[in-house]
HTML snippet that shows the backbone in 3Dmol.js (N, CA, C, O; Angstrom):
<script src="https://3Dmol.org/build/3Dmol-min.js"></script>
<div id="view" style="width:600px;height:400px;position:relative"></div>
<script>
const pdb = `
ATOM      1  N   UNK A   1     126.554  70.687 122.724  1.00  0.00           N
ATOM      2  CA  UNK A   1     126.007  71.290 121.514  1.00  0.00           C
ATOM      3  C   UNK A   1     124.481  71.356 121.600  1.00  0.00           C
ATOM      4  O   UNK A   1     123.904  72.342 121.141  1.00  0.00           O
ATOM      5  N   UNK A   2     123.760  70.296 122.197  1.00  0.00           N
ATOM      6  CA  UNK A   2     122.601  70.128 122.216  1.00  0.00           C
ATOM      7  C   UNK A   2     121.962  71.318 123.153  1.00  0.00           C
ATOM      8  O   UNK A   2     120.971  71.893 122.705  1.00  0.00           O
ATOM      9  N   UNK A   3     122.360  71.622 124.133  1.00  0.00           N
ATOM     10  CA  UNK A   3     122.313  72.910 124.777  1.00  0.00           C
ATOM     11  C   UNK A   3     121.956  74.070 124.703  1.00  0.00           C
ATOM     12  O   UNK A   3     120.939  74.648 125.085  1.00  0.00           O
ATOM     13  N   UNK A   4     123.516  74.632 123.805  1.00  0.00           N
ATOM     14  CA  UNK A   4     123.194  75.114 123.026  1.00  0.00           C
ATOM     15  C   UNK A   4     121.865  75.663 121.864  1.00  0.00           C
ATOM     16  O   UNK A   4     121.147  76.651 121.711  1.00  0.00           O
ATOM     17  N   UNK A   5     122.081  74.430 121.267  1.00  0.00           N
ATOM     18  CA  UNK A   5     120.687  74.888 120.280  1.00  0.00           C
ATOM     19  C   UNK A   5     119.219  75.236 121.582  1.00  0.00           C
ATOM     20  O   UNK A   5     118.465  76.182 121.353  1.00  0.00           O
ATOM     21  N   UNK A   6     119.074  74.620 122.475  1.00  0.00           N
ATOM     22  CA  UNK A   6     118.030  74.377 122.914  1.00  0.00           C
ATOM     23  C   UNK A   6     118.154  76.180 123.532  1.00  0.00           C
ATOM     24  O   UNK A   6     117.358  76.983 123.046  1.00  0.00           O
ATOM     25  N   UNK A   7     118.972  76.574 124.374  1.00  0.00           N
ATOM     26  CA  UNK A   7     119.048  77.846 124.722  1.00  0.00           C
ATOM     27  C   UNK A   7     118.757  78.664 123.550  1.00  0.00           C
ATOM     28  O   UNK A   7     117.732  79.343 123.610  1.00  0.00           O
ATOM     29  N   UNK A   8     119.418  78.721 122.573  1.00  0.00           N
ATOM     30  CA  UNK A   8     119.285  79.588 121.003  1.00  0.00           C
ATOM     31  C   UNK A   8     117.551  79.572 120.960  1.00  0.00           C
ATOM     32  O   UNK A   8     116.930  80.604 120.706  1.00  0.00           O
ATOM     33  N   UNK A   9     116.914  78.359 121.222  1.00  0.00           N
ATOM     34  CA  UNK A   9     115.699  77.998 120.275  1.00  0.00           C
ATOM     35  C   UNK A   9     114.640  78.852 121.497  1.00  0.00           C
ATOM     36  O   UNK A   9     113.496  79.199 121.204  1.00  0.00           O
ATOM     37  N   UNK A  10     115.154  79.054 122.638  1.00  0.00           N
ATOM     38  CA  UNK A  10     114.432  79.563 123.716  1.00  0.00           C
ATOM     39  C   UNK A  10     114.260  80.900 123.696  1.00  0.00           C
ATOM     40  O   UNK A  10     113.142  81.372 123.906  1.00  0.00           O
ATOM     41  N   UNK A  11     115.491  81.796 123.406  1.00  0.00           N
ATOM     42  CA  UNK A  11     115.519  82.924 122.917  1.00  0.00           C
ATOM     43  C   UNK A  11     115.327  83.640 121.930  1.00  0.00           C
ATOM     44  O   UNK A  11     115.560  84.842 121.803  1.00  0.00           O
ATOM     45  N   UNK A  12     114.782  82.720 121.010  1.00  0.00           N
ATOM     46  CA  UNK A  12     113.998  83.155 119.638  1.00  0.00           C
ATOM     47  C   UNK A  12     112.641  83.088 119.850  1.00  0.00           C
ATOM     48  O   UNK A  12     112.323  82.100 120.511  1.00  0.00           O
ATOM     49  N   UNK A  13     111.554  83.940 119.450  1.00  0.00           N
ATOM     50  CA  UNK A  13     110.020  84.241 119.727  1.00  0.00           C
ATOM     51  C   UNK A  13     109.372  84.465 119.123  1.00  0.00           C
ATOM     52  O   UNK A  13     109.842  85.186 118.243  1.00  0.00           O
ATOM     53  N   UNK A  14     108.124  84.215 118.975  1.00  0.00           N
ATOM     54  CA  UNK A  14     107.390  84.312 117.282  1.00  0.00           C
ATOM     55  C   UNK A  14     107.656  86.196 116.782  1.00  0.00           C
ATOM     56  O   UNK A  14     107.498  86.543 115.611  1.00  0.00           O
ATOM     57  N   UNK A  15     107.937  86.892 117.550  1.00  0.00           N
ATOM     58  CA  UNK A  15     108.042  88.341 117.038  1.00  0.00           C
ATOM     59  C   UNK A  15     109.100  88.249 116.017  1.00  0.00           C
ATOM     60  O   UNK A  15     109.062  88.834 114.934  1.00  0.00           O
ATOM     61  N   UNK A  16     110.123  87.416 116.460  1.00  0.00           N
ATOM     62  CA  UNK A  16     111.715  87.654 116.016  1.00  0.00           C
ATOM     63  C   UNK A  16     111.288  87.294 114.477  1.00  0.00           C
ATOM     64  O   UNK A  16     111.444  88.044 113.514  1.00  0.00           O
ATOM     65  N   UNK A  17     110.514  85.522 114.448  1.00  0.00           N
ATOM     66  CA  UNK A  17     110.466  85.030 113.483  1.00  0.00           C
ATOM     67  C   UNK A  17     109.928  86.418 112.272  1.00  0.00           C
ATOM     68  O   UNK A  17     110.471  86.684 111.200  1.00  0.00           O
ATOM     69  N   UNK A  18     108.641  87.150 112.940  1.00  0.00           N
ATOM     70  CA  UNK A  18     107.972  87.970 111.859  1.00  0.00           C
ATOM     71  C   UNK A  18     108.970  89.046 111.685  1.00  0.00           C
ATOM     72  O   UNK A  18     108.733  89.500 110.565  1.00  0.00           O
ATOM     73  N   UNK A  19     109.775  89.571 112.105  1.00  0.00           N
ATOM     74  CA  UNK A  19     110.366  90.794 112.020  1.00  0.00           C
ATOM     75  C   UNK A  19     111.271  90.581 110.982  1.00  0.00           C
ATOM     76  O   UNK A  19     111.475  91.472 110.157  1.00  0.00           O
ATOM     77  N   UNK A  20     112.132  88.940 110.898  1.00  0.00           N
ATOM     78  CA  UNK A  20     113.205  89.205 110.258  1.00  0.00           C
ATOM     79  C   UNK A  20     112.484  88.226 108.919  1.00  0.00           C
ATOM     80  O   UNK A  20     112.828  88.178 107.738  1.00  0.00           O
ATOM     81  N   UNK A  21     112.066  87.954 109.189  1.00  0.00           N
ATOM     82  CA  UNK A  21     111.190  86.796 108.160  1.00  0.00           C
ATOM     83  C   UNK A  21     110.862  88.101 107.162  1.00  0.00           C
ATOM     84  O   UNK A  21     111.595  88.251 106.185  1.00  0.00           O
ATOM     85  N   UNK A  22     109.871  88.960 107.374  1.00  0.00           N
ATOM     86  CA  UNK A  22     109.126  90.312 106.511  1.00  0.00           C
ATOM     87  C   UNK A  22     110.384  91.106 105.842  1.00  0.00           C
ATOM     88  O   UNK A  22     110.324  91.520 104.685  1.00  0.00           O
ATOM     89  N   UNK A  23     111.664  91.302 106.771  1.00  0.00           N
ATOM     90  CA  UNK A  23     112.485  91.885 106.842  1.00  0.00           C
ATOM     91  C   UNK A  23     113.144  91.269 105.167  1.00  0.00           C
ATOM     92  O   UNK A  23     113.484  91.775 104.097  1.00  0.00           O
ATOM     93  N   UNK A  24     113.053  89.972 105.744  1.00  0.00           N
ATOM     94  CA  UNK A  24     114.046  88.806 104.301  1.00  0.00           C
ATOM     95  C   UNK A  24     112.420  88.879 103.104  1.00  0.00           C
ATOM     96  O   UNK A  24     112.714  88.683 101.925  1.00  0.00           O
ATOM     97  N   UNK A  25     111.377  89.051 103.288  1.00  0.00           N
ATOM     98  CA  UNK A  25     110.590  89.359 102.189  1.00  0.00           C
ATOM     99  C   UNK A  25     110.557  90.498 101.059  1.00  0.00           C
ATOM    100  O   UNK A  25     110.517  90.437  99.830  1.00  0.00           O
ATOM    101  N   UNK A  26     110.602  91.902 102.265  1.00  0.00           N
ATOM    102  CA  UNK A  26     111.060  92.912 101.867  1.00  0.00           C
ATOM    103  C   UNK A  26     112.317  93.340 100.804  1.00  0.00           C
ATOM    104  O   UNK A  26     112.438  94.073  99.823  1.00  0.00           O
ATOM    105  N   UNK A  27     113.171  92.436 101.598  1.00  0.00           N
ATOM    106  CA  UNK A  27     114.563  92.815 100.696  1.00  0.00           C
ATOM    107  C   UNK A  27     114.280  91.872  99.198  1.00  0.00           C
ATOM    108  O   UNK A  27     114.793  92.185  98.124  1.00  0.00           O
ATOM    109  N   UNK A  28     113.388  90.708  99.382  1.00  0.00           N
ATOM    110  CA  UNK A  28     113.840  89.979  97.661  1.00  0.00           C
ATOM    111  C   UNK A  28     112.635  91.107  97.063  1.00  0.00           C
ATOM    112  O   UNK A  28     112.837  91.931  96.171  1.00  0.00           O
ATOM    113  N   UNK A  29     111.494  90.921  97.724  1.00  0.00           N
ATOM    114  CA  UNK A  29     110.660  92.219  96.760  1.00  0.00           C
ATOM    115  C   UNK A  29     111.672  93.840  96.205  1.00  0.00           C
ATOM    116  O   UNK A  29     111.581  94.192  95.029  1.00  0.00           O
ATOM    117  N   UNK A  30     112.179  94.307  96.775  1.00  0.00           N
ATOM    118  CA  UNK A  30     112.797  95.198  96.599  1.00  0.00           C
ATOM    119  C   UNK A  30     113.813  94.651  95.570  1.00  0.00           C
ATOM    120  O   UNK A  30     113.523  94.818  94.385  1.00  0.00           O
ATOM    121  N   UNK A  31     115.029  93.984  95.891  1.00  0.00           N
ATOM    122  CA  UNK A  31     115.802  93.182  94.918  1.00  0.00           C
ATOM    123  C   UNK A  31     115.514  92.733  93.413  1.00  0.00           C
ATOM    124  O   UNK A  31     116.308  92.503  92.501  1.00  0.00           O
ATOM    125  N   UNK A  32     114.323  92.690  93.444  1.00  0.00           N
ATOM    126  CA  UNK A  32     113.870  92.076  92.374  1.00  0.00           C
ATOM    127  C   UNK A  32     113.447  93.926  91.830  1.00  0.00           C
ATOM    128  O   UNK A  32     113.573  94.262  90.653  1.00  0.00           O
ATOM    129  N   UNK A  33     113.142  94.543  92.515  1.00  0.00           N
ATOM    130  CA  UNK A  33     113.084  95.652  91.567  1.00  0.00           C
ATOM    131  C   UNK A  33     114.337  96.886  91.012  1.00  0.00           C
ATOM    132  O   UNK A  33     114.494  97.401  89.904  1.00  0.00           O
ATOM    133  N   UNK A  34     115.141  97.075  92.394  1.00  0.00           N
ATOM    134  CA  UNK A  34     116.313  97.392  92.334  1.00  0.00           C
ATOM    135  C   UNK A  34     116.929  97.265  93.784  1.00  0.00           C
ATOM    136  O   UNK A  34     116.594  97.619  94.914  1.00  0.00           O
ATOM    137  N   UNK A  35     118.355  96.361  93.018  1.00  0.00           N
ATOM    138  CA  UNK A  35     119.043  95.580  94.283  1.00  0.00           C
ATOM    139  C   UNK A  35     119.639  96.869  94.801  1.00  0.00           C
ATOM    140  O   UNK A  35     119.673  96.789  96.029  1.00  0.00           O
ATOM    141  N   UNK A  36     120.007  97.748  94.480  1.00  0.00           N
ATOM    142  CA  UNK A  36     120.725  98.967  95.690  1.00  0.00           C
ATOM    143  C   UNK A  36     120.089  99.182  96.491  1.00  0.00           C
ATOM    144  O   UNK A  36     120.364  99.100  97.688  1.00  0.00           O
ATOM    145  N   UNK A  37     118.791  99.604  95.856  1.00  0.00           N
ATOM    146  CA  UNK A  37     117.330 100.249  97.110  1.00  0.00           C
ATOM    147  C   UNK A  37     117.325  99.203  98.408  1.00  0.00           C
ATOM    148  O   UNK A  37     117.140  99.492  99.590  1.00  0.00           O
ATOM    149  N   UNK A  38     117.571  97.973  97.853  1.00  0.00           N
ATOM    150  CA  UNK A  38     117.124  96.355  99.103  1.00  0.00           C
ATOM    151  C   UNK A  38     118.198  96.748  99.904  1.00  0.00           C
ATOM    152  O   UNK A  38     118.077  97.047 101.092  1.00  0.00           O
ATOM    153  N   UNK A  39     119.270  96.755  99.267  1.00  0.00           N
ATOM    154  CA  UNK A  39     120.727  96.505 100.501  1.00  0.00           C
ATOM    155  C   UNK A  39     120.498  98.589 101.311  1.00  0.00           C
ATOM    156  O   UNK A  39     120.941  98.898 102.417  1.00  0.00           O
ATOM    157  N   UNK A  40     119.879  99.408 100.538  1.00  0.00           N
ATOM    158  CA  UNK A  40     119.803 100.575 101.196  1.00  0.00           C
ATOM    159  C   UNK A  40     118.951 100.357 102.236  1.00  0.00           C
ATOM    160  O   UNK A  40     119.548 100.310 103.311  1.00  0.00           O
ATOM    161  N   UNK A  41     117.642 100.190 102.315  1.00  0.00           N
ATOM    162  CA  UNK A  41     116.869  99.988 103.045  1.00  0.00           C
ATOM    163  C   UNK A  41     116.909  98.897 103.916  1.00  0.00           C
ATOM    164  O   UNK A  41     116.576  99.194 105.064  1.00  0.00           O
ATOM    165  N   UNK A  42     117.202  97.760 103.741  1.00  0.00           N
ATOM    166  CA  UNK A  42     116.965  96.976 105.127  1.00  0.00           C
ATOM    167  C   UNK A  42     118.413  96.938 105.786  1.00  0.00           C
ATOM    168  O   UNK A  42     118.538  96.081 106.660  1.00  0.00           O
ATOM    169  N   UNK A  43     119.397  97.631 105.544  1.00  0.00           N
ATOM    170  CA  UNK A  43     120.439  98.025 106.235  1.00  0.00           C
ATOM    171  C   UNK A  43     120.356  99.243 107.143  1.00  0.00           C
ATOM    172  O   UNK A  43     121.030  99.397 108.161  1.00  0.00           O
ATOM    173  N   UNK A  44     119.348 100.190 106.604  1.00  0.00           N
ATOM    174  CA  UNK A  44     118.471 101.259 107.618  1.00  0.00           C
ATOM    175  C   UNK A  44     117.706 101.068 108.543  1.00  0.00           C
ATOM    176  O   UNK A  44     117.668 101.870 109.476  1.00  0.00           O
ATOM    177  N   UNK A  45     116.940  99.998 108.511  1.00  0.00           N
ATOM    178  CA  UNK A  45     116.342  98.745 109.090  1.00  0.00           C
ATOM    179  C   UNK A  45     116.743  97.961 110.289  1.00  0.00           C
ATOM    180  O   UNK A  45     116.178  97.708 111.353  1.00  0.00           O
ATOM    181  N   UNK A  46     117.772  97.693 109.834  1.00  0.00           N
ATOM    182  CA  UNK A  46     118.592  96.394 110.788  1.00  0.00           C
ATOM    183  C   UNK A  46     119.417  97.849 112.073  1.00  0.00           C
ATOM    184  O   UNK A  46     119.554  97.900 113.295  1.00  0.00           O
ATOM    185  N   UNK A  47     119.783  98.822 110.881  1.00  0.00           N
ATOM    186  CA  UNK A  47     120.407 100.055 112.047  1.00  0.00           C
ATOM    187  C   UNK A  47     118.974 100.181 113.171  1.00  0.00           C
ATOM    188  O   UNK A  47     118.804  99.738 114.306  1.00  0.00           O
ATOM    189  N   UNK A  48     118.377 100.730 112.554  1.00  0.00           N
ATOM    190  CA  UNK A  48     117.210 101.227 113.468  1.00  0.00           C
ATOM    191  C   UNK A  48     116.828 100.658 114.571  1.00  0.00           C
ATOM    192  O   UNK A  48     116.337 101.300 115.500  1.00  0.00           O
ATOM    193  N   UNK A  49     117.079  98.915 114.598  1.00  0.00           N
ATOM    194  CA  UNK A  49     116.280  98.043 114.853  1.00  0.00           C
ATOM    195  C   UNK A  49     117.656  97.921 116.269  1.00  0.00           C
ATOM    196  O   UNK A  49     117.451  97.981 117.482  1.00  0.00           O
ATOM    197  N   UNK A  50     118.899  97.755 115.605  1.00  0.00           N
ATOM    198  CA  UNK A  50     120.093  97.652 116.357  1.00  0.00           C
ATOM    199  C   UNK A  50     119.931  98.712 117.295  1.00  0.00           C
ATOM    200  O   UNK A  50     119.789  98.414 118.481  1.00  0.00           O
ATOM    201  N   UNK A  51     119.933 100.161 116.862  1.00  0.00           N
ATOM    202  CA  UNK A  51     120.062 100.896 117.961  1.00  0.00           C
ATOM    203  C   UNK A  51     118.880 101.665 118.950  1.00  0.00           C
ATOM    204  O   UNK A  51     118.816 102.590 119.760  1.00  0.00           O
ATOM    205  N   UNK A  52     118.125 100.788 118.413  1.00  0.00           N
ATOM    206  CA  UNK A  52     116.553 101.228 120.125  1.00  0.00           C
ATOM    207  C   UNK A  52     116.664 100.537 120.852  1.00  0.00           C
ATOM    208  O   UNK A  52     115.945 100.571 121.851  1.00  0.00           O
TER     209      UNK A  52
END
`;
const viewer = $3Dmol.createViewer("view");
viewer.addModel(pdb, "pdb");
viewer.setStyle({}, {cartoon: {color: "spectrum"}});
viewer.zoomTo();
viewer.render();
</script>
């Protein structure tokens, strides 16, 4: 198990942290104004991001 995490923790990089970190900012700012727009947009997001 310990392994594990340690491989996981190797393959995570300060980019990842900002991308999905802004990503999870974005959506409560949005949420808080209208929750459809949040789940519209950072699901456009996560596509975009998935398929480059």
């Amino acid at each position: 198990m310990r392994k594990i995490i340690l491989n996981v923790l190797k393959a995570i990089d300060l980019q990842d942290v900002f991308a999905f970190g802004g990503l999870a900012m974005a959506f409560i700012g949005l949420h808080a104004i209208y929750p459809p727009a949040a789940l519209i947009v950072i699901g456009a997001v996560l596509f975009r991001m998935g398929a480059r």
